[in-house]
C-alpha positions as CSV (number, residue, x, y, z in Angstrom):
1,X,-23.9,33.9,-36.7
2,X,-24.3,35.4,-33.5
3,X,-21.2,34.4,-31.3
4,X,-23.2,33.0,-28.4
5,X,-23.5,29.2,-27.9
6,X,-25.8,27.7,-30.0
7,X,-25.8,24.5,-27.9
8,X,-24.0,22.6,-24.8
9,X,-24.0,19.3,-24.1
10,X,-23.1,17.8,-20.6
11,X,-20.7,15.0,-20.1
12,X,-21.0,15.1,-16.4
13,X,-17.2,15.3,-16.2
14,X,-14.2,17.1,-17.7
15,X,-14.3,16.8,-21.5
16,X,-10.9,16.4,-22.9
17,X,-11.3,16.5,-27.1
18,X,-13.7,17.0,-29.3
19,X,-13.9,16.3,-33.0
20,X,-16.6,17.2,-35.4
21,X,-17.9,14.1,-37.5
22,X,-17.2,14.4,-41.4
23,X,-21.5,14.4,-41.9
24,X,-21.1,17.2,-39.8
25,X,-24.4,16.0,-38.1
26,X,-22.1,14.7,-35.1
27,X,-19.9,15.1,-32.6
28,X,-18.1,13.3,-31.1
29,X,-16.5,14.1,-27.1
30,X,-14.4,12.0,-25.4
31,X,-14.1,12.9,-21.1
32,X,-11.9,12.1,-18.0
33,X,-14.6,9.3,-16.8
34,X,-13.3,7.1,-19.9
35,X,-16.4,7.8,-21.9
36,X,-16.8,8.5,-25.5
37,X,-19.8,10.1,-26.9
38,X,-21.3,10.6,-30.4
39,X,-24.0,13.9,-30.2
40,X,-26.4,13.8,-32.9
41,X,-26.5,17.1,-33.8
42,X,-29.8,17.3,-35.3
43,X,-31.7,15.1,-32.3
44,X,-29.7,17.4,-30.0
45,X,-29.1,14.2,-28.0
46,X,-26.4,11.8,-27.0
47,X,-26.8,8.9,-29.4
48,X,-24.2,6.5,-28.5
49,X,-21.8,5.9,-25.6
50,X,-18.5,3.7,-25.5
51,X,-16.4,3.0,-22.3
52,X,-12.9,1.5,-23.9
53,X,-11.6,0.8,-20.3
54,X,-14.2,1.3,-17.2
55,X,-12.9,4.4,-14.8
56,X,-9.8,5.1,-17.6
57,X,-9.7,9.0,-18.9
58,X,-9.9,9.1,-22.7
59,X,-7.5,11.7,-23.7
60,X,-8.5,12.0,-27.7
61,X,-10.3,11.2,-30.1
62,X,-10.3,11.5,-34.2
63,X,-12.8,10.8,-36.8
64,X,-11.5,9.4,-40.4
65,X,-12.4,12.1,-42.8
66,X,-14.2,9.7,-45.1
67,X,-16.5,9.1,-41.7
68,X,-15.3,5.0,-41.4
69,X,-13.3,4.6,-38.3
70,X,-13.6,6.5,-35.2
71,X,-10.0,6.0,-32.7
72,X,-9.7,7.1,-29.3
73,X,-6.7,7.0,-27.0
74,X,-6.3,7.1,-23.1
75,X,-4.5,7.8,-19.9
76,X,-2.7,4.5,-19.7
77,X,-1.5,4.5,-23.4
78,X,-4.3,2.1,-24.9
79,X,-6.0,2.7,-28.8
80,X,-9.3,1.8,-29.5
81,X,-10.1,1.9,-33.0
82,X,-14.2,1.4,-34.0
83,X,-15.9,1.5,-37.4
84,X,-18.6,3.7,-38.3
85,X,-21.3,2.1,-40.8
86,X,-24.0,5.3,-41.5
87,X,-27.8,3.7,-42.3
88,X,-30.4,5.6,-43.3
89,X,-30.7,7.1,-39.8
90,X,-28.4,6.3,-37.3
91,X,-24.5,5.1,-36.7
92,X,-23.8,1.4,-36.5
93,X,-20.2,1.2,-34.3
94,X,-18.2,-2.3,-34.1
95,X,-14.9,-2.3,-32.6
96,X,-11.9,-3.2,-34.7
97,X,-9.5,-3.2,-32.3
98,X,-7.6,-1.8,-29.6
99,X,-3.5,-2.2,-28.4
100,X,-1.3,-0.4,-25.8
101,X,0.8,2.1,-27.9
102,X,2.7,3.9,-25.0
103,X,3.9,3.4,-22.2
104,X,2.8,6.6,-20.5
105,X,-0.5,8.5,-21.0
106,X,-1.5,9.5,-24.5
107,X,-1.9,13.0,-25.1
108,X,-3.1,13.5,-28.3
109,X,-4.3,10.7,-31.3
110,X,-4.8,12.0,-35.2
111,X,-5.8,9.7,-38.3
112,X,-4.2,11.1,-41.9
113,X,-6.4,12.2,-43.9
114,X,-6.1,9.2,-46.4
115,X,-6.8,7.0,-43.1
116,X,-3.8,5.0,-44.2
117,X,-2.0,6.1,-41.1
118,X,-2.6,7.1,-37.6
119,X,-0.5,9.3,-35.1
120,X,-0.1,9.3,-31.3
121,X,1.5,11.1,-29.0
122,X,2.3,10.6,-25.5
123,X,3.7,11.9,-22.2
124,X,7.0,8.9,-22.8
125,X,8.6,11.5,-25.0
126,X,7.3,9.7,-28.3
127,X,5.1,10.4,-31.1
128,X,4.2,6.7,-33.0
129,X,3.2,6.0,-36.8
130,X,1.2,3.2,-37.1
131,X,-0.3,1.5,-40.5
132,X,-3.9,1.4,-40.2
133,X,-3.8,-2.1,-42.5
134,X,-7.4,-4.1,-41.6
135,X,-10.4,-2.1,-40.6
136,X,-13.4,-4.7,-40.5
137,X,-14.5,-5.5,-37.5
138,X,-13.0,-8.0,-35.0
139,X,-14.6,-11.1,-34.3
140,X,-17.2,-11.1,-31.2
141,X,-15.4,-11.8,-27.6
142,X,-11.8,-11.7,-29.3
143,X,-9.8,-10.8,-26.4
144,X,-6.8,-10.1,-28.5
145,X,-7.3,-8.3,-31.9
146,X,-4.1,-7.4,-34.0
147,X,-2.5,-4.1,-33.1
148,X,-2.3,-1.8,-36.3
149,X,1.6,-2.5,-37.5
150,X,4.1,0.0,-35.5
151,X,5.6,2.0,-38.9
152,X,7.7,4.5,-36.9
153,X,8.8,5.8,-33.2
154,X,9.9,9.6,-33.4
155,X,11.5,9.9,-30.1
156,X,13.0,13.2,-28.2
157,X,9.8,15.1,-28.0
């Protein structure tokens, strides 16, 4: 250990979260152009790219700690929830789902670490519990996948 950067990778714009990918052979950045990107740590490259919401700032991001769902929040209070299948040699991402949780920007999203729950916070004033109950993958072009099931609102924040 030397405490001088091993590596940087450029987003091209503010990053806003980072989380490190249970494998720990990835990374994964969210950044205020609404893009979030999964660095394959060994390739030292950007392997994949998702835009929830074109020209939206993603806020956060977290990583299930068993590596099977990837959720990331944004400035106008949307989750976008995606799973993560690991092949031999690279990450296969389909999107669950996605929902408006707040009403004002979301400033911070976290999955438990049974993934059996997942937090948000936001500039409204709230933090939300929500049940992550179905993770397979929604059905191609449905506009309107189920939102996880709202468990609790702690307001006053």
């Amino acid at each position: 250990r030397t405490g001088t950067i091993q590596r940087s990778y450029n987003h091209g714009h503010p990053a806003n979260d980072v989380v490190i990918h249970p494998n720990q052979g990835e990374i994964i950045s969210c950044d205020r152009a609404g893009a979030v990107r999964i660095w394959d740590l060994a390739e030292n490259t950007c392997a994949h790219e998702l835009v929830p919401e074109e020209d939206v700032p993603v806020s956060s991001v977290t990583v299930a700690s068993d590596g099977t769902l990837l959720c990331a929040a944004n400035t106008l209070g949307n989750v976008f929830v995606w799973t993560l299948r690991q092949t031999y040699d690279q990450t296969q991402i389909m999107p669950v789902t996605h929902f408006s949780a707040h009403k004002e920007y979301i400033t911070r999203i976290l999955l438990s670490p049974d993934v059996k729950k997942l937090a948000t916070c936001s500039a409204d004033h709230t933090a939300k519990i929500w049940e992550v109950n179905n993770t397979k993958p929604c059905d191609e072009g449905e506009k309107d996948p189920k939102p996880f099931p709202l468990e609790a609102t702690l307001t006053g924040h």
